[in-house]
N, C-alpha and C positions, 0 to 999 in steps of 0.2 A: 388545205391539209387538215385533216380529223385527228385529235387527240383521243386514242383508243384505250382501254384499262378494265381490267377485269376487276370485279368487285363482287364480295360474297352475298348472299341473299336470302335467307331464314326458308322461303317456301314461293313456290311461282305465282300463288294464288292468294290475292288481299280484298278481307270482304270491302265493300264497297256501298257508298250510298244515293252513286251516278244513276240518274233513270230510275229503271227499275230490275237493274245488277243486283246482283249477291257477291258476286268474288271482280275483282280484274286481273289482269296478267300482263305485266310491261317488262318485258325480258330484256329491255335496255333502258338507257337512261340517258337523255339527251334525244337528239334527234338530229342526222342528217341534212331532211328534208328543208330544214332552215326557212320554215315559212314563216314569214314577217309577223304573222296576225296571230300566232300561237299562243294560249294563254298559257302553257308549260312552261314557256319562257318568261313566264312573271312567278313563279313558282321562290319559294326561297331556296332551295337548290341551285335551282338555275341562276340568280341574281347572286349567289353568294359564288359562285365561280370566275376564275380571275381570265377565263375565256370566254366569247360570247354563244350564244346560243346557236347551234344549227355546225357549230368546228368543235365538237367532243361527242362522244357515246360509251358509255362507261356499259360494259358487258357482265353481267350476273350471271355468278354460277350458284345454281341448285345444290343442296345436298342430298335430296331427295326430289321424287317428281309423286309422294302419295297422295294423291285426292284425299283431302280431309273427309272426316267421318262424317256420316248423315247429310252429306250435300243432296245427296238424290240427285232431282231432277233441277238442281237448283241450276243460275244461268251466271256464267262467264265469258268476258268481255275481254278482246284482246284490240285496242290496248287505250286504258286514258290517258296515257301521259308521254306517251312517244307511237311510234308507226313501227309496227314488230314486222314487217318486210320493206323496211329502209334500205338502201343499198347494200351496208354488210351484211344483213342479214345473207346474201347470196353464195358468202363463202362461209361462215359463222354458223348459221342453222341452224340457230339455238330456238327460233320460233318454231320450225321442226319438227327438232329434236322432242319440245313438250308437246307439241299432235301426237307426233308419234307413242310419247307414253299416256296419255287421256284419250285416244279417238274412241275406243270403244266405251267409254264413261257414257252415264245417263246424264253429264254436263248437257243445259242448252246452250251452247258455243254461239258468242256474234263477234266475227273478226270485222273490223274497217280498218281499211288501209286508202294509202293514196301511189302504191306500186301496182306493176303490172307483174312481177314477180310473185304477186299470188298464186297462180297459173299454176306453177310450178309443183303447187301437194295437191293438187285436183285428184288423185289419188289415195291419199289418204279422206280427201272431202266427202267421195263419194259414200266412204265406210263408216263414215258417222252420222250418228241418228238422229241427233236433234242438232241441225249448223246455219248459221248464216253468212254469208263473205257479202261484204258492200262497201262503195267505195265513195269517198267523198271528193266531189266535184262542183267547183263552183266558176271554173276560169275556160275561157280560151287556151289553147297551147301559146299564144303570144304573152297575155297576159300570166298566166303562170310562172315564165321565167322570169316575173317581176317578183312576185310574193311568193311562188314556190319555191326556188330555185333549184333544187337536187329532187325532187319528187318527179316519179315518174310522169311526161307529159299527158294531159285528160284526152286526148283522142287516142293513146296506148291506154288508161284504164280502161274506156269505153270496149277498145277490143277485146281487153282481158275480160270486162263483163259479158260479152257477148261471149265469147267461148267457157265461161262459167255455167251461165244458163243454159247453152246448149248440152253441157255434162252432166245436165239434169242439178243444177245445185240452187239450192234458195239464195236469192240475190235481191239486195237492194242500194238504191244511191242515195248519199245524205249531200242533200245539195245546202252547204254550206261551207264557208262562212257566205252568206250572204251580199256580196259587196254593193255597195249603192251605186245604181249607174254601168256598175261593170259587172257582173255578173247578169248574163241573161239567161235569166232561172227557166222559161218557156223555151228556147229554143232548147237546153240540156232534157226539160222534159221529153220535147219531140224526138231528140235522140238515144236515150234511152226507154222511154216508154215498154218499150217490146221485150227488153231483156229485162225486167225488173217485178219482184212480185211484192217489192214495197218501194216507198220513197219517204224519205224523211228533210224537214226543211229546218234551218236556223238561220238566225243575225250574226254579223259581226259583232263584238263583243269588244269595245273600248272602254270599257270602265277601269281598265290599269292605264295609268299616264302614260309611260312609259310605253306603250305600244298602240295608244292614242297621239302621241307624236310622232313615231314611227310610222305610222301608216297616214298621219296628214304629212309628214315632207313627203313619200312617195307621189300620195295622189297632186301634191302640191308640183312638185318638180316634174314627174311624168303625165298627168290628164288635167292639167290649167285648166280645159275648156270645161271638166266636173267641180272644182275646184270649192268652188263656193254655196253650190247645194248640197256635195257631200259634206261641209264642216255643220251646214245648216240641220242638217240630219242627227247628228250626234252630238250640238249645240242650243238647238232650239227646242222645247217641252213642246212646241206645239206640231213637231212633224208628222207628216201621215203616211211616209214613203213609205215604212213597214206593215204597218195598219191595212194601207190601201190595199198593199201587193198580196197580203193574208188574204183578203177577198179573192182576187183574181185567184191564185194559189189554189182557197176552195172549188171556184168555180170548173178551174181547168180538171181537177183529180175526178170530181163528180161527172164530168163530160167525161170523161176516158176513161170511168170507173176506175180506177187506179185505190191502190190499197195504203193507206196514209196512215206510217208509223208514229211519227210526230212532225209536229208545225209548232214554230215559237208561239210564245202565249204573246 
């Protein structure tokens, strides 16, 4: 069950100093998707709530939707801090509802999500000038309902990518979190290669305790037979699993000529 609540919100657009954003835009708060490995969920928001992460989404209403002044061509990001076509979004449409008042803005827009209900403004996508939709992928549909669990399953993104690219819209997949051993980042390459005019790659990110415990009992209690190389991964200063796989990673985009957004340092 989701504890739901609207809550007021000064302006949809907060500069930012993620990548290389200017503004972001998280038109909810919290997150459905309830993936295990989310570092939103180490947030002091989120830690200070007396529910846990992934059963609340607090909904923000706009007073205005004005593009601040002199943005130009500047670029906004939807979303760092939660997934703005999370399941409510579908009746809610607050993610929308703000397309609808910015698409014709000289905004450079880059949505990620991990829903397939992106699909759904492909009409407004195609009216806007400068956009990106991409989606992040890093599981099997089996493994997913382990650390995703409410996010749309990755062989329904992969669809939604595909019929994206085909509506002519700039696509790319951020294949991460990275998981050691369980993510197989070559095969997701092979299957989206064709629909994607970038790719971007990251690690898992266990530097908060709390979600370095969390994701060693899973792999602890569900994949025994990874058990002890992945703790050695995130335990040991001398691993190479990363390092290594950054090699392979280069090697394969350069084969496929493939367009490389980012790759962890």
């Amino acid at each position: 069950m989701i504890s739901i609540k609207k809550v007021n919100a000064k302006h949809f657009m907060t500069p930012t100093k993620l990548g290389d954003y200017d503004f972001t835009c998280n038109p909810y708060v919290g997150c459905e998707n309830g993936c295990l490995y989310c570092y939103a969920a180490t947030m002091p928001d989120a830690l200070n709530r007396e529910v846990p992460w992934g059963s609340y989404v607090d909904v923000r209403s706009y007073p205005n939707f004005n593009i601040p002044k002199n943005t130009g061509r500047k670029s906004l990001f939807f979303s760092s801090m939660t997934d703005c076509y999370q399941p409510i979004e579908s009746n809610i449409r607050l993610t929308r509802k703000i397309l609808e008042e910015i698409y014709e803005s000289q905004l450079e827009i880059s949505i990620l999500t991990k829903s397939h209900l992106v699909t759904r403004d492909i009409d407004l996508f195609q009216n806007m000038q400068n956009l990106k939709v991409g989606f992040s992928i890093s599981l099997l549909d089996s493994d997913a309902t382990i650390f995703e669990p409410h996010a749309s399953k990755p062989s329904q993104r992969m669809e939604a990518l595909k019929t994206l690219k085909h509506s002519g819209i700039y696509t790319y997949v951020f294949i991460s979190p990275i998981i050691p051993f369980i993510t197989d980042v070559f095969s997701i390459l092979d299957s989206v290669r064709d629909y994607v005019d970038e790719v971007m790659f990251d690690t898992l990110n266990l530097k908060d305790t709390s979600n370095k415990q969390k994701m060693f009992q899973v792999i602890d209690s569900k994949y025994p037979h990874i058990k002890m190389a992945f703790h050695d991964v995130f335990e040991s200063y001398h691993n190479h699993y990363y390092s290594d796989l950054k090699e392979e990673i280069i090697n394969y985009v350069n084969t496929h000529q493939l367009k490389l957004g980012y790759l962890y340092k």
